[in-house]
C-alpha positions as CSV (number, residue, x, y, z in Angstrom):
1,X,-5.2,9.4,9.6
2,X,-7.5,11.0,11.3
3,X,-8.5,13.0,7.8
4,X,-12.3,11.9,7.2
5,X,-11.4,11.3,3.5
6,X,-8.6,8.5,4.7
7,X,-11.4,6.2,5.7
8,X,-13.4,4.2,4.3
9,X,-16.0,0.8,5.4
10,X,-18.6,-2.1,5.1
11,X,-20.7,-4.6,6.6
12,X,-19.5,-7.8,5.3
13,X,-15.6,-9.2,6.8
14,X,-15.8,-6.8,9.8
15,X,-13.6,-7.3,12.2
16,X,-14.0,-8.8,15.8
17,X,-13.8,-5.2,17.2
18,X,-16.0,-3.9,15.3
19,X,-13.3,-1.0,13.8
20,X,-11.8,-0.2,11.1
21,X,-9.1,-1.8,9.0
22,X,-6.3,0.6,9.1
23,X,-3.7,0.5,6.2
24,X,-0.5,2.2,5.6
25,X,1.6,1.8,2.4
26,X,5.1,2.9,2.1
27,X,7.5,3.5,0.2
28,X,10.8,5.2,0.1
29,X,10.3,9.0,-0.2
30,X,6.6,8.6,-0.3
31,X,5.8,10.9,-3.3
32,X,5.5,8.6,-5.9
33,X,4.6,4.6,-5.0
34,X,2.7,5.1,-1.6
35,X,0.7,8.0,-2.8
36,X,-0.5,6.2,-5.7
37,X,-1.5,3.2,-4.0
38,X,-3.2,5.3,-1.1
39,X,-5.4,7.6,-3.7
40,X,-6.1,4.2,-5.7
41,X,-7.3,2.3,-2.7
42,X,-9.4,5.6,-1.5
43,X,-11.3,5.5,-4.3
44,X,-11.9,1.7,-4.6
45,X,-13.1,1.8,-1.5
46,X,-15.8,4.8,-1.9
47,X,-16.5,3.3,-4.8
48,X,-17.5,0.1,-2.8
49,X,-18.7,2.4,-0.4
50,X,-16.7,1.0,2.4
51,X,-15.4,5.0,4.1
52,X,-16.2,3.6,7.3
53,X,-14.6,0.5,7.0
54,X,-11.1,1.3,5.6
55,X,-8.5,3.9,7.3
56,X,-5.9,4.7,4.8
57,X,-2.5,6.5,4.8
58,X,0.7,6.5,3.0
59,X,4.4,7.1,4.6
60,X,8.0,6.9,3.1
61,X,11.0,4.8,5.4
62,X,12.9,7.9,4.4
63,X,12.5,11.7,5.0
64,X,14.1,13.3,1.9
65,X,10.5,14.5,0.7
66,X,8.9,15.6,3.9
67,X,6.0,17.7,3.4
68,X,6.2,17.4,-0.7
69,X,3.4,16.8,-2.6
70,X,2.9,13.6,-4.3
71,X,5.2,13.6,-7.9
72,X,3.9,15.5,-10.6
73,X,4.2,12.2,-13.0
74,X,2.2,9.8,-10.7
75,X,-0.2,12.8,-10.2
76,X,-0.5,12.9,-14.2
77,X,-0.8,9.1,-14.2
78,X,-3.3,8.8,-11.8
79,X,-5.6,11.5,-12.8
80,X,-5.6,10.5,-16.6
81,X,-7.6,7.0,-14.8
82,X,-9.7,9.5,-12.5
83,X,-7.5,9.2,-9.3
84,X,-6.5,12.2,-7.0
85,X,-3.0,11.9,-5.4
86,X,-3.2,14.4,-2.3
87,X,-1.3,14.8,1.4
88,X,2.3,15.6,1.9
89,X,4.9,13.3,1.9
90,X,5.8,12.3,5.6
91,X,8.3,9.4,7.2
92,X,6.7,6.2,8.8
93,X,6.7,7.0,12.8
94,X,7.3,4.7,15.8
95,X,3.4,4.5,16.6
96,X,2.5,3.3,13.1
97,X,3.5,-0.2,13.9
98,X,0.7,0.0,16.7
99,X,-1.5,2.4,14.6
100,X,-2.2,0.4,11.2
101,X,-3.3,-3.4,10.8
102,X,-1.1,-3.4,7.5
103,X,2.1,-2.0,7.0
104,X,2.3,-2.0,3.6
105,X,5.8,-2.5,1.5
106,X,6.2,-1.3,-2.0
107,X,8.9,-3.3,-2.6
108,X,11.3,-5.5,-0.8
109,X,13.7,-3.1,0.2
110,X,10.8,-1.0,1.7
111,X,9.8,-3.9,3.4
112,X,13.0,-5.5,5.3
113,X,12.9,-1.4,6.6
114,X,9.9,-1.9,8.2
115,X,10.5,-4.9,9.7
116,X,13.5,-4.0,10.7
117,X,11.8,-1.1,12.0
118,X,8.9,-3.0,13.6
119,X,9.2,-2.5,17.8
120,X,8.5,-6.6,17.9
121,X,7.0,-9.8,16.8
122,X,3.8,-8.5,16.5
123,X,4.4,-5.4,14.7
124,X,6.4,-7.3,12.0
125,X,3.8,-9.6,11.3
126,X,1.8,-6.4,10.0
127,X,4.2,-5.8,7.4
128,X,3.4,-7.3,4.0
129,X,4.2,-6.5,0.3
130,X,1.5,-4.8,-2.0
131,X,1.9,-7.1,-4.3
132,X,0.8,-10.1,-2.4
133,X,-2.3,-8.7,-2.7
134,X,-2.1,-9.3,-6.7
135,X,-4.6,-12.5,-7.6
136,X,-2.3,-12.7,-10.5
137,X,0.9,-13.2,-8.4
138,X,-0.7,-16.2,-7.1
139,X,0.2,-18.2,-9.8
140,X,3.6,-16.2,-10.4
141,X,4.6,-17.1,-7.0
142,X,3.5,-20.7,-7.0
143,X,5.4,-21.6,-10.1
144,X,8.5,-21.2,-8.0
145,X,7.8,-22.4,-4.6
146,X,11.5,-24.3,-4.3
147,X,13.1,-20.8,-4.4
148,X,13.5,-19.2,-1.0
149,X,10.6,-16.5,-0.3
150,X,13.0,-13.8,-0.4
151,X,14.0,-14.4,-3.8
152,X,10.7,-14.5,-5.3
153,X,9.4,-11.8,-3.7
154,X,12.5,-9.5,-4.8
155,X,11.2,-10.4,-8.4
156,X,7.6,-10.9,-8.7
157,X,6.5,-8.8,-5.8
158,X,8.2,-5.5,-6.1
159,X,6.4,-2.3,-7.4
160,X,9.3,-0.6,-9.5
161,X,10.6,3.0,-8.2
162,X,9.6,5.0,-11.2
163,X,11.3,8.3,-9.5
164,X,14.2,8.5,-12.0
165,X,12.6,6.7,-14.9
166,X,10.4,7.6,-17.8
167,X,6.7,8.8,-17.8
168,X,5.7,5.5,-18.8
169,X,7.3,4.0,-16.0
170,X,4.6,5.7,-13.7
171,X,2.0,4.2,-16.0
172,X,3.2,0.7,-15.1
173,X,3.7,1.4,-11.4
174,X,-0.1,2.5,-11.4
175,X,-1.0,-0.5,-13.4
176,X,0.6,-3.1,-10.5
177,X,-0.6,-0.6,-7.6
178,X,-4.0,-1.0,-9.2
179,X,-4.5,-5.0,-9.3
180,X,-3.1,-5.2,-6.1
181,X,-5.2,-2.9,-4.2
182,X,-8.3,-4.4,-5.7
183,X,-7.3,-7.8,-4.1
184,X,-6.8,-5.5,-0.9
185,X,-10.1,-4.7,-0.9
186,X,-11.5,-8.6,-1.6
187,X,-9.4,-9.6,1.0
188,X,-10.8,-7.5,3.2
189,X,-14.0,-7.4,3.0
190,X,-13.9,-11.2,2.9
191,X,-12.1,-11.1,6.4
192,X,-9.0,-13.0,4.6
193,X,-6.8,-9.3,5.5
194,X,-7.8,-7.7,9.0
């Protein structure tokens, strides 16, 4: 994290302390999902011009790809829209949890990891879904409100593992990444996300 092109900043929905917002997405091997969103939300936020403002990582729960480059098909996908996927492929550590406002879950599997993961109440409380972030999933989510939480984000809220499917499955995955890192970014710079 303490790469100068992980960061990123603004004036407007500071925090209290004055730092930056630190976020970390994961998700399983951290080659595909997590890199995407992580070079997607780098260059929202230079483009917003917010590289002070905004610390960002990626991480996998698992450690099958340690020290692999990002996936050759999300690395297509994202640079066909004018996205770089860099880094190596690392495993979410113990001092994340205390490192990063957001832990952030491609999925719902991904997610109960990290909770489960989290050293305490506090650090679980940093874990959310990308998704979330989604303006569109508002209303997805909304529509359904008598089915327990779980359930609907296991359905509307996961970004798909595209590892063992198609090309065109990476297309998607950027597609959702995308949306959701842009209400990321509004909801931090409004102060609504830390």
């Amino acid at each position: 994290m303490a790469d100068s092109q992980r960061a990123g900043a603004d004036g407007r929905g500071r925090r209290e302390d004055g730092g930056q917002t630190r976020v970390l997405f994961v998700c399983l091997g951290n080659i595909c999902r997590s890199p995407t969103a992580e070079g997607v939300m780098r260059a929202l936020v230079a483009q917003a011009g917010l590289q002070e403002r905004v610390a960002i990582d990626s991480a996998g729960v698992g450690a099958w790809h340690v020290g692999s480059p990002p996936d050759r098909r999300a690395v297509a996908a994202a640079r066909e829209r004018g996205i770089v996927l860099e880094g190596r492929a690392r495993q979410v550590r113990a001092e994340d949890f205390d490192d990063f406002d957001l832990l952030i879950g491609m999925d719902g599997e991904n997610t109960r990891e990290l909770r489960r993961l989290a050293p305490g109440r506090e650090q679980r409380e940093k874990v959310r879904m990308l998704r979330e972030f989604d303006p569109a999933n508002d209303v997805a989510v909304a529509s359904q409100p008598s089915q327990p939480l779980a359930r609907r984000v296991a359905g509307e809220l996961d970004v798909p593992d595209p590892y063992y499917g198609a090309a065109d499955r990476f297309e998607e995955v950027f597609d959702l990444v995308q949306a959701a890192c842009e209400g990321l970014l509004a909801q931090i710079r409004s102060g609504e996300a830390p």
